[in-house]
C-alpha positions as CSV (number, residue, x, y, z in Angstrom):
1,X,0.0,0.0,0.0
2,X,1.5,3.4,-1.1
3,X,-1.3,5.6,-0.8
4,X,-4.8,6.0,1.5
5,X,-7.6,8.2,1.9
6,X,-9.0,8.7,5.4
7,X,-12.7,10.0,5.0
8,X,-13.6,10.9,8.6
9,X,-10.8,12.5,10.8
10,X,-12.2,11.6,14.1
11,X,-10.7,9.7,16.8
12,X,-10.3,6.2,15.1
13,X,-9.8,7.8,11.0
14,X,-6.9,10.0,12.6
15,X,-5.3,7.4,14.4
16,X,-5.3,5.4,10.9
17,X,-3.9,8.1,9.3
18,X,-1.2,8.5,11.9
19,X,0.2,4.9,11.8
20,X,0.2,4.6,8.0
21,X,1.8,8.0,7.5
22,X,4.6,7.0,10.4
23,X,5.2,3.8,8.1
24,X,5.7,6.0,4.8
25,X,2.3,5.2,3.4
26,X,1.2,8.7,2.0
27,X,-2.2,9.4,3.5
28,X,-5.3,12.3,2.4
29,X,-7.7,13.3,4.9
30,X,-11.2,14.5,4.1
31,X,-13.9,15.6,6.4
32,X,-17.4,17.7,6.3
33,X,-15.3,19.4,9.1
34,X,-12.4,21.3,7.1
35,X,-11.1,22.6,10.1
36,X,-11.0,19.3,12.0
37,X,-9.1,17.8,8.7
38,X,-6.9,20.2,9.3
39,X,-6.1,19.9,12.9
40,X,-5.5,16.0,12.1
41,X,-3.0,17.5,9.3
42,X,-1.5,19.8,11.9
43,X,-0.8,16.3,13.7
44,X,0.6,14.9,11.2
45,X,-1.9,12.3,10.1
46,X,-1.0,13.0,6.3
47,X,-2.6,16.2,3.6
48,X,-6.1,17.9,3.9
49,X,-6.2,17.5,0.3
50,X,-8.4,15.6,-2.2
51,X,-5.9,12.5,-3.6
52,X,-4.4,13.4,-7.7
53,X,-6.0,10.4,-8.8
54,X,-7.6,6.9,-7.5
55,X,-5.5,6.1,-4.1
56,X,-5.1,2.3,-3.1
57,X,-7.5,2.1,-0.2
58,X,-10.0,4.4,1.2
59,X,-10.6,4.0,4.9
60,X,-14.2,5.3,6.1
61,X,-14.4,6.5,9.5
62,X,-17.6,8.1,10.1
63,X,-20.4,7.5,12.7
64,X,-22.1,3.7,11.8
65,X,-25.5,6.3,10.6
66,X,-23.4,7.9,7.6
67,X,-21.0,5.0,7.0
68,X,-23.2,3.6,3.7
69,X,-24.2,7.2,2.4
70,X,-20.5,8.1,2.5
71,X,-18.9,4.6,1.4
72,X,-21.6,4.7,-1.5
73,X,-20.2,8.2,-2.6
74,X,-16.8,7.4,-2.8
75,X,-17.2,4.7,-5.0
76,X,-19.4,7.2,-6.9
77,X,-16.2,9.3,-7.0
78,X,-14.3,6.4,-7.9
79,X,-11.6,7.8,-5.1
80,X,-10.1,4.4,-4.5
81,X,-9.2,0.8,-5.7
82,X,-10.7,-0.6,-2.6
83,X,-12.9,0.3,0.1
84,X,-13.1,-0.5,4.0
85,X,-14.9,1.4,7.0
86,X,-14.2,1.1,10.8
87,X,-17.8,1.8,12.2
88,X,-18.6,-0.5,15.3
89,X,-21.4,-1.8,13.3
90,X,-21.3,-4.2,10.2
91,X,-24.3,-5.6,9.3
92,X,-26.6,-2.4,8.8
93,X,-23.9,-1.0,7.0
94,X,-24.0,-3.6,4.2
95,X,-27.2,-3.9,3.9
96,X,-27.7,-0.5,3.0
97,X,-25.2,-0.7,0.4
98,X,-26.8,-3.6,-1.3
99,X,-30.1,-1.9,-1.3
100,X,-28.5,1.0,-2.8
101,X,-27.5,-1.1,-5.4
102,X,-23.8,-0.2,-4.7
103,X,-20.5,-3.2,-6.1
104,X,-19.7,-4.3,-2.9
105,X,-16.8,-6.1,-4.6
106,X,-14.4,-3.9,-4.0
107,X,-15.8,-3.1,-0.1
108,X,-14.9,-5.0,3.1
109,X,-16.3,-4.1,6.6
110,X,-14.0,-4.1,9.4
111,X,-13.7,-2.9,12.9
112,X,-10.7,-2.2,15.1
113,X,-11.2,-3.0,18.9
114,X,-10.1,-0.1,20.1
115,X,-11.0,3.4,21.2
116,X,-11.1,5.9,24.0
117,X,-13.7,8.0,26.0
118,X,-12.3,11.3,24.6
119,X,-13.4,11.2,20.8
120,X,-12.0,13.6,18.1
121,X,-8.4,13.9,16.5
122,X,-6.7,15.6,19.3
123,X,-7.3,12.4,20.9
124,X,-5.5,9.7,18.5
125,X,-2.6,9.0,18.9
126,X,-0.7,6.1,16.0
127,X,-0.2,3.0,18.5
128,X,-3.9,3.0,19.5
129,X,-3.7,-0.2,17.3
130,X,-1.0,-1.9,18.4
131,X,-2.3,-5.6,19.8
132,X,-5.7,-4.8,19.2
133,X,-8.1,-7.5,17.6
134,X,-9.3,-5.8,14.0
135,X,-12.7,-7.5,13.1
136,X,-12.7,-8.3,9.0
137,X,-16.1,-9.0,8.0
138,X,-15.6,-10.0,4.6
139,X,-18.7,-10.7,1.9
140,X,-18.8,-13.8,-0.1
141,X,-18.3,-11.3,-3.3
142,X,-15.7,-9.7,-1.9
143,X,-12.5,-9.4,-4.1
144,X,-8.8,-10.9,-2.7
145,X,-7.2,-8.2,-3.6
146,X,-9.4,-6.1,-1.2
147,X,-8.9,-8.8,2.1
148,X,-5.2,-8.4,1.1
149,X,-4.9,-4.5,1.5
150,X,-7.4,-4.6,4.6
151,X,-5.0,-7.2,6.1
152,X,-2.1,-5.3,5.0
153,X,-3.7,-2.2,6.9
154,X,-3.7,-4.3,10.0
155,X,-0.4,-5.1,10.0
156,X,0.4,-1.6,9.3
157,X,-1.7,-0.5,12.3
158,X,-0.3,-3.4,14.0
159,X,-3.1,-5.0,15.0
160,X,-4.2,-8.7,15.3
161,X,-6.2,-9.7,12.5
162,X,-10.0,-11.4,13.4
163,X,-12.2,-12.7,10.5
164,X,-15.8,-12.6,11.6
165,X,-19.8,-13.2,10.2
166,X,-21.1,-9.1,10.2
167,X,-24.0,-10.4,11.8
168,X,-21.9,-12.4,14.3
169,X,-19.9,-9.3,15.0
170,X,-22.6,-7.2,15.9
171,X,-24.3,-9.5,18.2
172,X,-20.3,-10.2,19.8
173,X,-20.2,-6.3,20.2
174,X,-23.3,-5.9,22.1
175,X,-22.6,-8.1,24.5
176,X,-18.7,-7.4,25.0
177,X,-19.5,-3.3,24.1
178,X,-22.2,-1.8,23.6
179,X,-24.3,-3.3,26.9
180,X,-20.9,-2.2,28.8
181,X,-20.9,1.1,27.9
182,X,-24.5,1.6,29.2
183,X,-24.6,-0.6,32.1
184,X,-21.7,2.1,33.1
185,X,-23.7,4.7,32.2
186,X,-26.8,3.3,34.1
187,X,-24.8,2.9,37.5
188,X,-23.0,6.5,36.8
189,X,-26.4,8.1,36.8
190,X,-27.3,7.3,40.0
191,X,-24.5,8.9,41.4
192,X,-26.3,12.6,39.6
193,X,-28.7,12.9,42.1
194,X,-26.9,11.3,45.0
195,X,-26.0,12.8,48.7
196,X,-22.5,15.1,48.5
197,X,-21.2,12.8,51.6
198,X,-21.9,9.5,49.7
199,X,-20.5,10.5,46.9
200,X,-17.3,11.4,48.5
201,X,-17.2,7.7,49.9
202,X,-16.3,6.6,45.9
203,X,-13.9,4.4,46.2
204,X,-11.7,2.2,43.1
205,X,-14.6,-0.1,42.6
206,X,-17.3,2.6,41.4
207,X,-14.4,4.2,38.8
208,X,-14.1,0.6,37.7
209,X,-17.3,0.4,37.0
210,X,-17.8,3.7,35.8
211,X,-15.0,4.8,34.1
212,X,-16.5,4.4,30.3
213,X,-19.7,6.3,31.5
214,X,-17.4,9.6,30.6
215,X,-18.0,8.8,27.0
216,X,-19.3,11.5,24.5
217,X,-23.3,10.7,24.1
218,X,-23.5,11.9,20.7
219,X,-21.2,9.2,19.7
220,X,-23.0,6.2,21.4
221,X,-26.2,7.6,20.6
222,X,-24.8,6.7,16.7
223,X,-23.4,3.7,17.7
224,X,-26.4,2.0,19.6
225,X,-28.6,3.5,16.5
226,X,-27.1,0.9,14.3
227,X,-27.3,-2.0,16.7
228,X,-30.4,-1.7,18.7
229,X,-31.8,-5.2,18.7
230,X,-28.4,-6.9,19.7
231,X,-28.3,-4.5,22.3
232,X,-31.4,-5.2,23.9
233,X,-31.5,-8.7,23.5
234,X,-28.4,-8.5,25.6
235,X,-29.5,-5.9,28.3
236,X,-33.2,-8.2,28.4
237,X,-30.7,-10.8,29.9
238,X,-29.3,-8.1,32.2
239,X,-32.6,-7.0,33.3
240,X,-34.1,-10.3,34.4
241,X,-30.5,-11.1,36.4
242,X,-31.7,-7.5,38.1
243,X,-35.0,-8.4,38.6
244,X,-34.4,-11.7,40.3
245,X,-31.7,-10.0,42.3
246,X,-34.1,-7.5,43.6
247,X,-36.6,-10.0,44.6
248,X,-33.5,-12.1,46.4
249,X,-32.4,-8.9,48.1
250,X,-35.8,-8.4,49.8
251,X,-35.6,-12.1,50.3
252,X,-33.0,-11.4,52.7
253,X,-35.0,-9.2,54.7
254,X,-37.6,-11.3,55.7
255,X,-38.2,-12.9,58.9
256,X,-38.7,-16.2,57.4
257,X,-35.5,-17.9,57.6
258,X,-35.9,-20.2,54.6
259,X,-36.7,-16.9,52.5
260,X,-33.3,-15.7,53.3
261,X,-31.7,-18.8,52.5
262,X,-33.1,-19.0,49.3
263,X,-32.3,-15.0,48.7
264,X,-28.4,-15.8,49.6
265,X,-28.1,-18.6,47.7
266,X,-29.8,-17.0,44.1
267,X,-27.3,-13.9,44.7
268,X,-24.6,-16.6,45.5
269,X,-25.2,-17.7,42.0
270,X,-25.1,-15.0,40.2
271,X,-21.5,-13.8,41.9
272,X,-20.4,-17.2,40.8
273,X,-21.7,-17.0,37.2
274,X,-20.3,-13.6,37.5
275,X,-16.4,-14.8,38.4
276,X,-16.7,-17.6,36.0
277,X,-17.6,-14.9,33.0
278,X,-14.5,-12.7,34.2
279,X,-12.2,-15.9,33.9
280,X,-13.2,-15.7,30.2
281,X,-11.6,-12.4,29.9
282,X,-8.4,-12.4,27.3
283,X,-5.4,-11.7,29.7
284,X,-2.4,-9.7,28.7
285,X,-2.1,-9.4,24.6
286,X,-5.2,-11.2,24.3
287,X,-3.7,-14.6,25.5
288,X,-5.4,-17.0,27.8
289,X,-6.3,-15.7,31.1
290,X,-3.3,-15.7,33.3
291,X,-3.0,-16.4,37.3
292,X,-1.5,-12.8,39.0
293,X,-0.7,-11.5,42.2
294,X,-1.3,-8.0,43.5
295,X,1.9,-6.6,45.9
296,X,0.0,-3.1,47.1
297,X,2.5,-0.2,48.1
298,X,2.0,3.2,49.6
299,X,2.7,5.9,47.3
300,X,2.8,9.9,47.9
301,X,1.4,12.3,45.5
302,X,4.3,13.9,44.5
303,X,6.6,14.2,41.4
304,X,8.7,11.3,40.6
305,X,7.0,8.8,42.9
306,X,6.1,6.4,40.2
307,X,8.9,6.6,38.3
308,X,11.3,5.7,41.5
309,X,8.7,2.6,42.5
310,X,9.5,1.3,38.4
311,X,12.9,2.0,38.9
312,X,13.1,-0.6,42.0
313,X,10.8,-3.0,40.5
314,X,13.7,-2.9,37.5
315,X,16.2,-3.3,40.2
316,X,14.4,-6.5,41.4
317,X,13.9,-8.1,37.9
318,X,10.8,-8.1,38.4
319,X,8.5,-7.4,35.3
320,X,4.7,-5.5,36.1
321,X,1.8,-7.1,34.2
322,X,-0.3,-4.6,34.9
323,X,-0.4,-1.3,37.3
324,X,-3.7,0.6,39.4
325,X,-3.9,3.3,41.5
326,X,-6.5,3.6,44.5
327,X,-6.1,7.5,46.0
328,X,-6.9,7.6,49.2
329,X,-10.2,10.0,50.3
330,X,-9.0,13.3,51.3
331,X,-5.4,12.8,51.4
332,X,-2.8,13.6,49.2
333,X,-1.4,9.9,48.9
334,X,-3.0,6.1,47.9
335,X,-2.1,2.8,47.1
336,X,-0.3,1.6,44.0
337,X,-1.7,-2.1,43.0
338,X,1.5,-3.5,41.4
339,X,0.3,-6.9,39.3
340,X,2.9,-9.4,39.2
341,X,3.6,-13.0,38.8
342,X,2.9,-15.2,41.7
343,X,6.7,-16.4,41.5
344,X,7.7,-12.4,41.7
345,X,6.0,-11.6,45.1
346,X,8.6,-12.2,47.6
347,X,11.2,-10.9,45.5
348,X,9.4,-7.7,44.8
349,X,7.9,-7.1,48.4
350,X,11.7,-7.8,49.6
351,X,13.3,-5.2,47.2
352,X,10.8,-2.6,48.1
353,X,10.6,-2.9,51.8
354,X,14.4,-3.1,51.7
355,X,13.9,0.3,50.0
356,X,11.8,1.9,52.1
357,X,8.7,1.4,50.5
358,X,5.7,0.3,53.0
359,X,3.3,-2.6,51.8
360,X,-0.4,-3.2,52.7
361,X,-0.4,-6.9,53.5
């Protein structure tokens, strides 16, 4: 691939641009939005500027609702030998360019799993990619030559290719997605109307849980506008889970002591069914789910804090799998989760005590 043209210069189309420009791919950017073409320009993300001629792919990354009006113009336009969007929806899509009569030959769906809750190009950055599945959603008519520069934009991206059903994908991204995003949402607005003191209680768990809810509406309203049935089929499941949870809740209330027995053990089950759906989760690089440890250290809030705790994990050879932060309420310090190896443990509580770090046991 020597030439592209990004048509959508949003979070996701900028972030294209910017890892096929850093890997000498020369890269056009349109958008309705001039000035926001040129901002991604500004970034480096290639040339506000129409293409001289026919470019070698054309990557559409609009909102899921325009993605068929604007793929079906730029084959109009003839702007490209080969077509692909990145909408978080495939099947609608499609089927809007086959009732538009559109040669979907030379087209190919895909979708990077991957994004942020900020949205717009100030926001990409080019290794938003890197390790992330990239859904291809090919059609039985679709040309070779088209999976081979999709593929070939993956690698570029250098993401991990996935080759799905679009039908299959949508009903995969409403359950892994989509539901997420407003189950987040739903528990975030209940903290709107809530007391000032119990809101102060927040704590690591309810920025788990809410941490997506910061998303831009517009966006999602787009989003869950193209897959509205997956969605609620998924958040159906959800609600009767809540609404035999309730009823076991108030189960627990009653003076009848088989009542409560029955309560605990229906919310029993659902914590269980809940632990065994997190063990399904793809661990680090999207490999089988891996056994860690959690070594939890007291850190201040001050300039170089982190960077000294890395420097003595370095010391101990000990390699971090993943890292949290829990700030403590009202105080300028917290607790830095350090996820390591089981194997690592000793060696790294050792090291940092040694070094005058304290650890919460």
């Amino acid at each position: 691939m020597r030439t592209a043209l990004v048509i959508g210069t949003g979070l996701i189309g900028t972030s294209v641009a910017l890892a096929l420009n850093a890997r000498g791919v020369q890269v056009f950017l349109e958008d309705h939005d001039q000035a926001q073409a040129l901002t991604a320009a500004a970034l480096g993300a290639g040339a506000a500027e129409p293409p001289p001629g026919p470019v070698d792919l054309a990557i559409v990354a609009v909102p899921p609702a325009h993605v068929a009006t604007a793929l079906a113009d730029a084959i109009r336009r003839g702007v490209a030998r080969a077509y692909i969007d990145v909408a978080s929806v495939k099947g609608g899509p499609r089927r809007e360019l086959e009732a538009m009569g559109c040669d979907l030959a030379g087209y190919l769906g895909t979708h990077p799993m991957a994004g942020k809750e900020r949205s717009g190009p100030l926001a990409a950055t080019a290794d938003l990619f890197e390790g992330r599945p990239w859904v291809l959603t090919p059609g039985r008519d679709c040309d070779t030559e088209v999976l081979n520069l999709a593929l070939e934009l993956v690698a570029l991206c250098r993401a991990v290719p996935v080759v799905m059903d679009a039908d299959a994908h949508d009903r995969a991204v409403a359950l892994v997605s989509h539901t997420p995003q407003l189950v987040s949402s739903l528990v975030a607005a209940r903290l709107k109307g809530a007391d000032e003191t119990a809101v102060r209680l927040c704590g690591q768990g309810i920025r788990d849980v809410t941490r997506i809810a910061a998303s831009d509406p517009a966006m999602w309203i787009d989003i869950l506008s193209a897959n509205p049935g997956p969605v609620a089929d998924v958040l159906s499941e959800v609600a009767a889970d809540l609404d035999e949870t309730v009823r076991s809740l108030r189960a627990l209330e009653s003076a009848d002591e088989d009542k409560r027995g029955g309560g605990a053990h229906r919310i029993e089950d659902v914590l269980r069914r809940g632990n065994a759906g997190r063990e399904r989760v793809p661990g680090k690089h999207g490999a089988a789910p891996a056994a860690y440890e959690i070594v939890a250290v007291y850190i201040g809030d001050q300039p170089g804090e982190l960077a000294r705790i890395f420097a003595d994990a370095g010391r101990a050879g000990v390699n971090i799998e993943d890292v949290r932060i829990e700030h403590a309420t009202g105080q300028q310090a917290g607790f830095i989760q350090l996820t390591v190896e089981p194997p690592a443990v000793p060696v790294l509580t050792a090291e940092l005590r040694e070094r005058g770090w304290s650890i919460r046991q």
